[in-house]
C-alpha positions as CSV (number, residue, x, y, z in Angstrom):
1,X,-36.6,10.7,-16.9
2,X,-37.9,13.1,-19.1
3,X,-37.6,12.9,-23.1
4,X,-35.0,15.1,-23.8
5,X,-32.9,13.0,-21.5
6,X,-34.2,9.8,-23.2
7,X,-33.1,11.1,-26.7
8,X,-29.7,11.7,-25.2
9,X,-29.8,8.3,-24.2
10,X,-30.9,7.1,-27.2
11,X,-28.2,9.0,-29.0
12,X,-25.4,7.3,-27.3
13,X,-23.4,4.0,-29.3
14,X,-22.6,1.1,-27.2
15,X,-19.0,1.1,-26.0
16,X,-17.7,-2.2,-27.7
17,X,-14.3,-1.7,-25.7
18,X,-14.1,0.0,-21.7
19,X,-10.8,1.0,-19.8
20,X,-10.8,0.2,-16.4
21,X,-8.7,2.3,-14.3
22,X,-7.0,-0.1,-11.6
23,X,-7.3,2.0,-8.3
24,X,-6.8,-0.5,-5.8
25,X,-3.4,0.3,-4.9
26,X,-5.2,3.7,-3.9
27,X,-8.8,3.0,-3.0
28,X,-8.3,-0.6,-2.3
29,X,-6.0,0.0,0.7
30,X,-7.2,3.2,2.2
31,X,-9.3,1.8,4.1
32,X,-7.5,-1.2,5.4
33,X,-7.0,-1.5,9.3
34,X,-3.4,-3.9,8.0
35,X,-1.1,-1.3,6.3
36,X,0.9,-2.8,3.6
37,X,4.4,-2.1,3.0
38,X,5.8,-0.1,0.3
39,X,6.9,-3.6,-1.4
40,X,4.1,-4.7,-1.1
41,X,2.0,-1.7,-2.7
42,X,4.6,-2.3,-5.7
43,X,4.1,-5.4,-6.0
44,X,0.1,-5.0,-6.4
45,X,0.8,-2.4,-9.1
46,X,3.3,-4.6,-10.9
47,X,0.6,-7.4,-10.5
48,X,-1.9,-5.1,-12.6
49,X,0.1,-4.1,-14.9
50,X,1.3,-8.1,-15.7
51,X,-3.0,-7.8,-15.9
52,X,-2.6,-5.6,-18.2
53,X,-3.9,-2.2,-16.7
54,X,-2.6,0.5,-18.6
55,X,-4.0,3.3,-16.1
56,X,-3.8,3.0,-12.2
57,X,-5.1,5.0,-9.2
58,X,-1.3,4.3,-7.4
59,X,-1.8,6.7,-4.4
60,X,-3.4,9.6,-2.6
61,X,-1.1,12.6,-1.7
62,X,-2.9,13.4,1.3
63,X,-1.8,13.9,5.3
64,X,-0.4,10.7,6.6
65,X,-2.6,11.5,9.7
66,X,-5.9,11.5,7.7
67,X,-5.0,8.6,5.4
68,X,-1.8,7.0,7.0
69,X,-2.2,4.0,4.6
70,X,-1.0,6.5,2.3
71,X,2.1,7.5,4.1
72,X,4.7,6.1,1.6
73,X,3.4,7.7,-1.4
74,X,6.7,9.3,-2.5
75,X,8.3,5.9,-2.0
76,X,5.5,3.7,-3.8
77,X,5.9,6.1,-7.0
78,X,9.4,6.3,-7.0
79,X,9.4,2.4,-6.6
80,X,7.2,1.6,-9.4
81,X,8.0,0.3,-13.5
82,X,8.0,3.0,-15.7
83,X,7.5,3.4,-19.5
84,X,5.1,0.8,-21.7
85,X,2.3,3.2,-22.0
86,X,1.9,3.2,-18.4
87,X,-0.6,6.2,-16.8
88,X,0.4,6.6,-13.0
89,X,-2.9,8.4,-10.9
90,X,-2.4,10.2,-7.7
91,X,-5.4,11.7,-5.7
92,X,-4.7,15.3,-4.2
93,X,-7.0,17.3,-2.6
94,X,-5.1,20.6,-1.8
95,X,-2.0,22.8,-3.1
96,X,0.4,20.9,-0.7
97,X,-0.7,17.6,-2.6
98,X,-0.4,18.5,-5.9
99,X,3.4,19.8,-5.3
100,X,3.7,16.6,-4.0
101,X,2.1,14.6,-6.6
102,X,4.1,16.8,-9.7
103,X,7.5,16.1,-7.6
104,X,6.6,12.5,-7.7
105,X,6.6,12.7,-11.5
106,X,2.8,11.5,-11.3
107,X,1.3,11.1,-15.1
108,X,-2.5,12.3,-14.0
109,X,-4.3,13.6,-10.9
110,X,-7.4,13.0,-9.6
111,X,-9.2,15.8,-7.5
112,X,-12.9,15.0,-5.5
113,X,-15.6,17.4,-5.2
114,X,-18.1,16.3,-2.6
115,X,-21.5,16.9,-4.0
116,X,-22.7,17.6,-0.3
117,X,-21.5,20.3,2.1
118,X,-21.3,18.0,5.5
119,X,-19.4,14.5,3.1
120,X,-17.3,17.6,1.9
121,X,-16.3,19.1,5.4
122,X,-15.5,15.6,6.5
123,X,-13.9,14.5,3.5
124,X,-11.6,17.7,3.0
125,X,-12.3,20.3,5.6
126,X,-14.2,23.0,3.2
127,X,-17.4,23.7,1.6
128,X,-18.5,21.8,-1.5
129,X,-18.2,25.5,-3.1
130,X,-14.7,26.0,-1.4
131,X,-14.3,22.4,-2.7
132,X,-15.4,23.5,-6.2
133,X,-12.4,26.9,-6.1
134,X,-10.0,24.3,-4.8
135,X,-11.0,22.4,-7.9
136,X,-10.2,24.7,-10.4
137,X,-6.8,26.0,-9.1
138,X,-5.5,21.9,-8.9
139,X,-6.7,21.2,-12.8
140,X,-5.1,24.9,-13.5
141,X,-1.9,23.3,-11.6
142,X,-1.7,20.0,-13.5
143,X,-2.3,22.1,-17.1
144,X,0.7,24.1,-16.3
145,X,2.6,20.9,-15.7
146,X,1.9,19.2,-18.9
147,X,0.0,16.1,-16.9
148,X,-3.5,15.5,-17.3
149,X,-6.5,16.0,-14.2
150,X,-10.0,14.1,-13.3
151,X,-12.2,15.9,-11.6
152,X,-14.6,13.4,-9.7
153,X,-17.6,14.1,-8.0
154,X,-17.9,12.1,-5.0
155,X,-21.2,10.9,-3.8
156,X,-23.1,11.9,-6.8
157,X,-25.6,9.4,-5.9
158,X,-26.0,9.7,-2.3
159,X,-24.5,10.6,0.8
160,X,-24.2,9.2,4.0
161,X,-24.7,12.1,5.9
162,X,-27.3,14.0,4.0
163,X,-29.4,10.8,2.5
164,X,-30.3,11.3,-1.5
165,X,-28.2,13.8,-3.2
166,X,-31.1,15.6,-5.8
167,X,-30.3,15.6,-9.2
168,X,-30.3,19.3,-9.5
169,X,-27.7,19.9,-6.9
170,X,-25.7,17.5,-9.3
171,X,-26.3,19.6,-11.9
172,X,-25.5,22.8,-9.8
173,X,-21.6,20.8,-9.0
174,X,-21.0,19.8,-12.7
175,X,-21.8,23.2,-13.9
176,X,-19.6,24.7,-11.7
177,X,-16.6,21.8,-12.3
178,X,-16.6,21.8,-16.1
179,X,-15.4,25.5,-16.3
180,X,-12.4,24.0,-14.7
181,X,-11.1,22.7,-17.8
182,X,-10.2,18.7,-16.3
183,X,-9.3,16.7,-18.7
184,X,-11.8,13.8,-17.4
185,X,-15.2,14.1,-15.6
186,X,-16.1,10.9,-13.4
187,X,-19.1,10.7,-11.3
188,X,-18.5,8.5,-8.2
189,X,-21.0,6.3,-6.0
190,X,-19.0,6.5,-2.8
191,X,-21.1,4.9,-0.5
192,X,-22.6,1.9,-2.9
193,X,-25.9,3.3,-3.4
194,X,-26.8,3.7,-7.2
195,X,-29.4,1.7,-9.2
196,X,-29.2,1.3,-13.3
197,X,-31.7,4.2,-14.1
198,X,-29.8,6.6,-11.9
199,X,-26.1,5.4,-13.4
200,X,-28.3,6.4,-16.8
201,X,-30.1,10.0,-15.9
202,X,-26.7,10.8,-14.1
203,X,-24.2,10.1,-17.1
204,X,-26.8,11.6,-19.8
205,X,-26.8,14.8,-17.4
206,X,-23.2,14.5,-17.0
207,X,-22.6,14.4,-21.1
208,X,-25.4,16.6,-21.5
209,X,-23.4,19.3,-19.4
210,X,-19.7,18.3,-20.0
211,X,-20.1,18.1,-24.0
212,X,-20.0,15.6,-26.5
213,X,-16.6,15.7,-26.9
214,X,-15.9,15.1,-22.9
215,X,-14.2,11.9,-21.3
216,X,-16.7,10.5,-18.7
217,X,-15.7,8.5,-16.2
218,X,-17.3,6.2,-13.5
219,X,-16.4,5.0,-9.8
220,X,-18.5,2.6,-8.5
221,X,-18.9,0.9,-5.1
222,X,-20.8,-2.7,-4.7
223,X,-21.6,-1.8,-1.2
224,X,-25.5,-3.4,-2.0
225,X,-24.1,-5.4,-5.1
226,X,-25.2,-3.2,-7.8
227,X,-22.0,-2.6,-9.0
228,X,-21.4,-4.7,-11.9
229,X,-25.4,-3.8,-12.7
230,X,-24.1,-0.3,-12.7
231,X,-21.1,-0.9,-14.7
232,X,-23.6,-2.3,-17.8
233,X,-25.7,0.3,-17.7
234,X,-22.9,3.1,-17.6
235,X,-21.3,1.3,-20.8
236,X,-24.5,0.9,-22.4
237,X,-24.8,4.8,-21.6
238,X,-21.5,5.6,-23.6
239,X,-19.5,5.6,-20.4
240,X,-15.8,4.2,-21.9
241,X,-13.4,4.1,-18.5
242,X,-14.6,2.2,-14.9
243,X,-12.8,2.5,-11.9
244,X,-12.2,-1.3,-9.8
245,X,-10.3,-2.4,-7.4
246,X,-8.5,-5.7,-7.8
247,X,-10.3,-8.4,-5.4
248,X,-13.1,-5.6,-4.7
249,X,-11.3,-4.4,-2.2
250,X,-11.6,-0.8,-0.9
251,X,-14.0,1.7,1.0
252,X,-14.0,5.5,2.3
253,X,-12.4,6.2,5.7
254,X,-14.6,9.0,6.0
255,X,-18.3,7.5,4.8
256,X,-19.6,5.0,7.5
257,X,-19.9,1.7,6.0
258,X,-18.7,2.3,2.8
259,X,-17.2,-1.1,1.2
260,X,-15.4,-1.8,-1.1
261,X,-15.3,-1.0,-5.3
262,X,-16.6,-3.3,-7.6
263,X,-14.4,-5.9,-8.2
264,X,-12.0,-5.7,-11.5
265,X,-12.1,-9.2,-12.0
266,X,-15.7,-9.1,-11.6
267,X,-16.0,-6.6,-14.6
268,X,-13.5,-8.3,-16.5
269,X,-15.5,-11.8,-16.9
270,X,-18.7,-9.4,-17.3
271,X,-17.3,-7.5,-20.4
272,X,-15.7,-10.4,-21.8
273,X,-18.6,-12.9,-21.7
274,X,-20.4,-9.9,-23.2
275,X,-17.8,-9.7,-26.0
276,X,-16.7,-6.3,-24.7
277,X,-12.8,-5.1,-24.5
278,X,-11.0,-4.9,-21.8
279,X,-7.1,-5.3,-22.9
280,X,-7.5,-7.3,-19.3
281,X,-6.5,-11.0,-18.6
282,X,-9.0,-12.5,-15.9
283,X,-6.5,-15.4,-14.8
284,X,-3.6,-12.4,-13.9
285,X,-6.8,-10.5,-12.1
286,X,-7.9,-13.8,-10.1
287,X,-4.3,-14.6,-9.0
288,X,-3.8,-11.1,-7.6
289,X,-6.8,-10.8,-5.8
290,X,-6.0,-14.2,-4.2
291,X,-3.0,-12.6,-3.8
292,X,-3.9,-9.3,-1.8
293,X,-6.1,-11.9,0.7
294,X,-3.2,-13.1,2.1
295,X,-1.5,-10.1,2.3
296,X,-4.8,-8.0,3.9
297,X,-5.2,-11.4,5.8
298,X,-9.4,-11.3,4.9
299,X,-11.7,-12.5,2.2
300,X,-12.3,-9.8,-0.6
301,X,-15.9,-9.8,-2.0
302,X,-15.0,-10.2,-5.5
303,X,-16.7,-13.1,-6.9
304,X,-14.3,-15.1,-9.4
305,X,-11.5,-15.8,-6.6
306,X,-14.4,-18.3,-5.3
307,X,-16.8,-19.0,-8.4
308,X,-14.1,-18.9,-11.0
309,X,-14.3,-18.8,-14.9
310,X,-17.0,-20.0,-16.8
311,X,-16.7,-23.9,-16.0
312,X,-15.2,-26.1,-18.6
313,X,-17.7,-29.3,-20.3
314,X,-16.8,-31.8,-17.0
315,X,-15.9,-35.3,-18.5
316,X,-18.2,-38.4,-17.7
């Protein structure tokens, strides 16, 4: 790290409150071999929400072929509870997605950049460059629309088809993606790979690039159970909104071994113990993810559905 990047560091307040975007509706099931039904994706968003997530990942407007866990997205969103401050996500990746996603009356998009040209053909059939264009004219798409975009860079921290991802070709994908004029930058460890001093060089290049004034965003994976690590030092780095996935479930259909994102519940006892806000209520988070284990029939690897809350004095 060198020392303009520690003064950056140094420069950054702790977050004393985080968002945490719920994306497991989205994420969470994408990579399940049991599709759920369309109740039963409602249901999971209206068990969030009775969590108290005020922004949620709710589906990916992508070819049922590719994703077909995604098939129903027009029926999940036009299932779901409206109103009470509620931010509705959908992922697109192309034209034909976003047309989709605004007639779906979406509140926000979410478009991926692959930082590497082979996780980027297999991801979305193009170049990280062509990628980068597609970029631009999806964020132009949702500004004409009134909604808001994310523009995420997926596997920002390594990629399971070209190994480490350097820190300048990071720096070559942001430069290109802020011109695009998202209204949110996240940076996304896809494949579970990050450590704390990466999470804090790649957020201070991320602000350093994005601006001051820039909403930065993190998705993390706990594919080697760094991700709550990772989610401490992001916050301690200025980061204010996480992506989890109720139960920890989740993965990549297209990244080899990719698991599942850090747990929400997981983050939620972290941050709360750590006298951090949330807005999230850890009993509502532990009963969905026991929840979504009957319904996925398996055992998610969040940790709170089996340790539980910090243990009450036990009488004599």
């Amino acid at each position: 790290m060198n020392a303009q990047t520690e003064s950056l560091d140094r420069e950054q307040p702790t977050v004393q409150s985080v968002q945490i975007c719920e994306v497991s509706p989205r994420d969470g099931l994408q990579n399940e071999d049991v599709l759920l039904s369309t109740a039963d994706k409602v249901e999971l968003v209206q068990r969030a929400i009775r969590a108290g997530a005020q922004r949620i990942e709710a589906t990916s407007f992508v070819h049922p072929k590719r994703v077909p866990q995604m098939a129903d997205a027009e029926d999940v969103m036009a299932a779901v509870p409206r109103g009470n401050g509620i931010s509705y996500a959908g992922l697109v990746v192309n034209q034909r997605g976003l047309d989709r996603a605004l007639a779906a009356n979406v509140d926000e998009i979410n478009i991926v950049v692959v930082a590497t040209d082979t996780f980027c053909q297999r991801n979305q059939g193009m170049s990280m460059q062509q990628s980068v264009e597609n970029a631009h004219t999806l964020a132009e798409g949702a500004r004409g629309a009134g909604i808001s975009s994310t523009i995420t860079i997926g596997a920002a921290f390594g990629c399971p088809f070209e190994g480490e991802v350097p820190i300048e070709r990071l720096r070559e994908v942001i430069t290109r993606v802020v011109d695009a004029g998202a209204d949110e930058l996240a940076l996304a460890d896809t494949i579970g790979v990050a450590v704390p001093r990466e999470i804090t060089e790649r957020m201070a290049l991320a602000r350093r690039l994005a601006g001051p004034e820039a909403r930065l965003r993190l998705h993390l994976h706990d594919t080697r159970h760094t991700g709550v690590a990772n989610a401490v030092a992001a916050v301690a780095a200025g980061v204010a909104v996480l992506d989890a996935s109720i139960g920890g479930a989740g993965g990549c259909p297209f990244a080899p071994n990719a698991t599942g994102n850090v747990a929400t519940e997981d983050l939620v006892y972290l941050f709360d113990r750590s006298g951090i806000e949330t807005g999230l209520d850890l009993a509502q988070l532990t009963a969905a993810a026991d929840w979504l284990e009957g319904r996925l029939g398996k055992i998610l690897p969040g940790a709170l559905l089996r340790a539980g809350d910090f243990p009450g004095v036990l009488s004599a």
